[in-house]
C-alpha positions in Angstrom: 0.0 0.0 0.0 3.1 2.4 0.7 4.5 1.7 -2.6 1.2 2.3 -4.4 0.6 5.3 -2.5 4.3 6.9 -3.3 3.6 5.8 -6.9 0.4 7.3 -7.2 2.0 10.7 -6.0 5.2 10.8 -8.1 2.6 9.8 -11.0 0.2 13.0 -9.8 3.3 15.5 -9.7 4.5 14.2 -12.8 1.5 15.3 -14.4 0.5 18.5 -12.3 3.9 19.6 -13.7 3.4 18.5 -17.2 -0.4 20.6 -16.7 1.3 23.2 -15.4 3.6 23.9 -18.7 0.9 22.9 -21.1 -1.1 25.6 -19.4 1.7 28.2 -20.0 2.6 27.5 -23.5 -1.6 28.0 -24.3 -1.5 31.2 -23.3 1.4 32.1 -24.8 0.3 31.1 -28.1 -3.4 32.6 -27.5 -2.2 35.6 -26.8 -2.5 35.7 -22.8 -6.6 34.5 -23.1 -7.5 31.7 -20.8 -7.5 28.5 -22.7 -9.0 25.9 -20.6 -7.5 22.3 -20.0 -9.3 19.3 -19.3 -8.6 16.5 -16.4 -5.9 14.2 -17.5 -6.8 11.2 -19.1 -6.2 7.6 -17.8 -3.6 7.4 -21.0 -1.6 10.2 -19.4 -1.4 8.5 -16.4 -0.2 5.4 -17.8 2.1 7.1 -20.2 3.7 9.0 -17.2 4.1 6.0 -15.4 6.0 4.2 -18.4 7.9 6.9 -18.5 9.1 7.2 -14.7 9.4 3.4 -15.3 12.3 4.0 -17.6 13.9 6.9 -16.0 14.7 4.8 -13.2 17.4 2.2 -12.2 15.6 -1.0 -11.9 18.1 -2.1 -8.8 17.1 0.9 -7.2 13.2 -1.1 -6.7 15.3 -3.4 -5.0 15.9 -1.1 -2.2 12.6 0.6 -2.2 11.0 -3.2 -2.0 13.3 -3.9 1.3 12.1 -0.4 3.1 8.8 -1.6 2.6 9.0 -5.1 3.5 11.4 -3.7 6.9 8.4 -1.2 7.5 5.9 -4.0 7.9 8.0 -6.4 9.2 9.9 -3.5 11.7 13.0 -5.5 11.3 16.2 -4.0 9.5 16.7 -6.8 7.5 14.7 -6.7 5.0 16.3 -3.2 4.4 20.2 -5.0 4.4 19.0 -7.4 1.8 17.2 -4.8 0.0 20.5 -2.7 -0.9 23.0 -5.7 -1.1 20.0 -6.7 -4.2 21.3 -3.3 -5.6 25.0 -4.2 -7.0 23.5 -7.5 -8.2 20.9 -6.1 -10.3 23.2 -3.0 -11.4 25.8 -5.8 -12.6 23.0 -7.6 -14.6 21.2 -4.4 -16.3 24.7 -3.5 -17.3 24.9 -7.5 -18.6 22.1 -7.1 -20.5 22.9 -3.9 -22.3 26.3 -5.1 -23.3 24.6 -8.3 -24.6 22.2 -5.9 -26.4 25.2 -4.0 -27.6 26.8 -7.3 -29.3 24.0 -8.3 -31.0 23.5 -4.9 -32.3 27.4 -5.2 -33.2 26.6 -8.0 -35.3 23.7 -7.2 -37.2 26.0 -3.9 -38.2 29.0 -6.6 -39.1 26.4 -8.5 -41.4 25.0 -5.2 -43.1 28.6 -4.2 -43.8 29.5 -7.5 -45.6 26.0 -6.8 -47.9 26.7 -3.2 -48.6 30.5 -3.9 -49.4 29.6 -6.7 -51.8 27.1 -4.3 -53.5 29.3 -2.0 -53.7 31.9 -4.2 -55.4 29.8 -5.6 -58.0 28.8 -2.2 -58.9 32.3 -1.4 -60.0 33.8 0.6 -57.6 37.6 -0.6 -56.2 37.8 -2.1 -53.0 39.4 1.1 -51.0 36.4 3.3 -52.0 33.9 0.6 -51.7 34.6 -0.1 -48.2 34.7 3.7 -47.3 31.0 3.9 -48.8 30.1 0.7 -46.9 31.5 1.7 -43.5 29.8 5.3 -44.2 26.5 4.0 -44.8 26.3 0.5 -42.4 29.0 1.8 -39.4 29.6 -1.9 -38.2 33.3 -0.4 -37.8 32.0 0.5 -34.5 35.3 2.2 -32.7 37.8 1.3 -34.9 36.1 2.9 -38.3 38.5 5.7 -38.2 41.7 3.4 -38.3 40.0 1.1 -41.1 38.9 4.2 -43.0 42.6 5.8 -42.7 44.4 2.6 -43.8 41.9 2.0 -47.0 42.2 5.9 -48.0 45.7 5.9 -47.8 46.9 2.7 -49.1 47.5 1.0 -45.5 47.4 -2.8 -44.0 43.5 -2.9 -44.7 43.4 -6.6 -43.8 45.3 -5.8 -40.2 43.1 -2.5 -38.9 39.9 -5.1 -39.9 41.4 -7.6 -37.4 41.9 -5.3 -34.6 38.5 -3.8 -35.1 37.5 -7.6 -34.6 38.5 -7.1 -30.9 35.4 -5.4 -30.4 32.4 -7.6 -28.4 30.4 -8.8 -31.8 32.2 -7.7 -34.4 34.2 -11.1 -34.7 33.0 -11.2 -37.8 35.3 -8.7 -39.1 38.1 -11.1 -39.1 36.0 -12.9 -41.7 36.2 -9.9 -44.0 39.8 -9.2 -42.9 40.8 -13.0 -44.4 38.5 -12.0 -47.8 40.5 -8.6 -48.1 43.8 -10.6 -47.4 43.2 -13.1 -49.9 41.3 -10.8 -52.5 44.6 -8.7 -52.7 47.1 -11.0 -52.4 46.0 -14.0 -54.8 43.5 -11.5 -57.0 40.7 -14.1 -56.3 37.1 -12.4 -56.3 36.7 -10.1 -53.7 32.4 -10.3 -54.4 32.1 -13.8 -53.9 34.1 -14.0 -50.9 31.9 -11.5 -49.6 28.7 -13.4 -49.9 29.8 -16.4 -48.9 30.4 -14.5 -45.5 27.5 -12.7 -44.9 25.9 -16.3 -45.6 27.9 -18.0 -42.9 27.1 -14.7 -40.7 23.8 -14.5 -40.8 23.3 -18.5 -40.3 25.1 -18.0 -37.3 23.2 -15.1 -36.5 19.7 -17.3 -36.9 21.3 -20.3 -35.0 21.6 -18.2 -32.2 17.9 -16.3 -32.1 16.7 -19.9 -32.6 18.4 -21.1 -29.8 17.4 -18.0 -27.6 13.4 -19.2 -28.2 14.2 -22.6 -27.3 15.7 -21.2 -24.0 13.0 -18.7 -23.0 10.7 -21.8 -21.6 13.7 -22.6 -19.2 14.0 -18.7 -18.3 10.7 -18.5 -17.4 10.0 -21.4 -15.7 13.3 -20.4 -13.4 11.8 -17.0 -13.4 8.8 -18.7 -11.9 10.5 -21.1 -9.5 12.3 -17.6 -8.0 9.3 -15.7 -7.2 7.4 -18.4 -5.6 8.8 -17.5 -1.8 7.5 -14.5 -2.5 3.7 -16.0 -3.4 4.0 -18.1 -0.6 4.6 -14.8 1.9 1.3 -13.1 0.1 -0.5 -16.4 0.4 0.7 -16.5 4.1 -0.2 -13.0 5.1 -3.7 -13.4 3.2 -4.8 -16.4 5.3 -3.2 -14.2 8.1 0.0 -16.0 9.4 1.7 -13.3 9.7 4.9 -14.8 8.1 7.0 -11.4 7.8 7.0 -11.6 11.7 7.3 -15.3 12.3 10.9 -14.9 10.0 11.7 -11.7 11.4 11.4 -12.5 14.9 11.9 -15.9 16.2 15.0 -18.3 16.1 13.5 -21.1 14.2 12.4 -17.7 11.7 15.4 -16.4 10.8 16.9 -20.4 10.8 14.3 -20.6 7.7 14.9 -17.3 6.1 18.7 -18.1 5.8 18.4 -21.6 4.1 15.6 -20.5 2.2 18.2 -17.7 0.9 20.7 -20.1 0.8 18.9 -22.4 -1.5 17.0 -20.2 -3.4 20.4 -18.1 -4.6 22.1 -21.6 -5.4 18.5 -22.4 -7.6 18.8 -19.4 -9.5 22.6 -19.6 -10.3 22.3 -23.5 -10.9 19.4 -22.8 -13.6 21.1 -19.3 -14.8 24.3 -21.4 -15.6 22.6 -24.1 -17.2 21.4 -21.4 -19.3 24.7 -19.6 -20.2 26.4 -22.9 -21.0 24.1 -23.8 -23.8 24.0 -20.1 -24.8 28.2 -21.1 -24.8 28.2 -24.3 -26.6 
């Protein structure tokens, strides 16, 4: 009820404020003539919401969920295992947006193979090709400067392609850097070589979005598995138990809460790595 009640406040400032200019930029446009506003809609509401909702650091609920839970349960504990959730959530939004960042890496890599090839078989050499492909696809990423200044000026194209490989999701690049190598070395057909690898690319690419869909059953049903203390405490408190105060406040309590921790954090890291190692393989 705290929670909702703070929510519900944050969500009517938001928009009192958002009101408040609207108001001002009327009657400025009309001229300083009163331009009436109507009561904010339920869409507003839920649009001002969505938007608080990505404003802020999801870890951060952690800590707001352990005040809460240490205000009903008047124990601190709650609270300490509130903020020590913070770093661990921080560490995987930051996971998750670097696993975001590859993919969108890759999908870059891929559209750079297309447009080079393109732009080979339209006629133009290979230096000025790749300078219109990187231009127009930037799956460079970083590095594009260094690969752009090598393939202006007559540099070790093939070599600033391999260290702009380095970068997470752009291992395709060596791929390219082995078709430059042999394109200019041996004269073999720079085109072909090309499409062959943004074939194998975007294979790979579809083996792994294929492999993400077969996962999602076992996220979720982890997913599942992790929140069900947490349906057991609502259940408790509903048929009215009083569970927060039976953990919180007896021996035998805080006995449970601690192997219930204890097994519920070696659950989730058990069925997380089960999950990264066929991500791996």
């Amino acid at each position: 009820m705290g929670a909702a009640v703070v929510c519900a406040g944050v969500a009517a400032w938001l928009l009192a404020e958002r009101q408040h200019g609207t108001r001002r930029a009327r009657l400025l446009l009309a001229g300083g003539a009163g331009v009436a506003a109507g009561p904010p809609s339920w869409s507003r509401v839920v649009a001002e919401l969505r938007r608080l909702r990505h404003r802020s650091r999801p870890e951060w609920w952690s800590l707001a969920a352990g005040l809460l839970l240490a205000l009903l349960g008047s124990s601190v504990i709650p609270f300490v295992a509130g903020a020590a959730g913070v770093p661990v959530l921080r560490r995987m939004r930051l996971a998750r947006m670097a696993g975001r960042a590859r993919e969108r890496r890759v999908n870059a890599v891929i559209g750079l193979c297309g447009a080079l090839a393109g732009e080979v078989r339209a006629g133009r050499q290979p230096g000025e090709a790749l300078l219109r492909a990187a231009r127009d696809s930037g799956g460079l990423g970083e590095a594009q400067d260094g690969v752009v200044a090598a393939a202006r000026f007559g540099g070790d194209v093939a070599g600033a392609l391999a260290v702009a490989a380095r970068q997470p999701g752009a291992e395709g690049l060596l791929g390219l850097a082995a078709c430059w190598r042999v394109a200019v070395d041996r004269g073999a057909g720079l085109a072909d070589g090309l499409d062959r690898l943004d074939g194998a690319l975007r294979a790979e690419r579809d083996q792994r979005a294929d492999l993400r869909a077969q996962l999602s059953g076992a996220r979720a049903t982890a997913l599942l598995l992790a929140a069900l203390p947490a349906l057991g405490l609502l259940l408790g408190s509903a048929m009215g138990a009083d569970p927060l105060r039976v953990l919180l406040h007896s021996g035998a309590g805080l006995g449970c809460l601690v192997a219930g921790a204890v097994f519920e954090g070696a659950g989730v890291w058990w069925a997380g790595r089960i999950v990264r190692g066929a991500e791996a393989v």
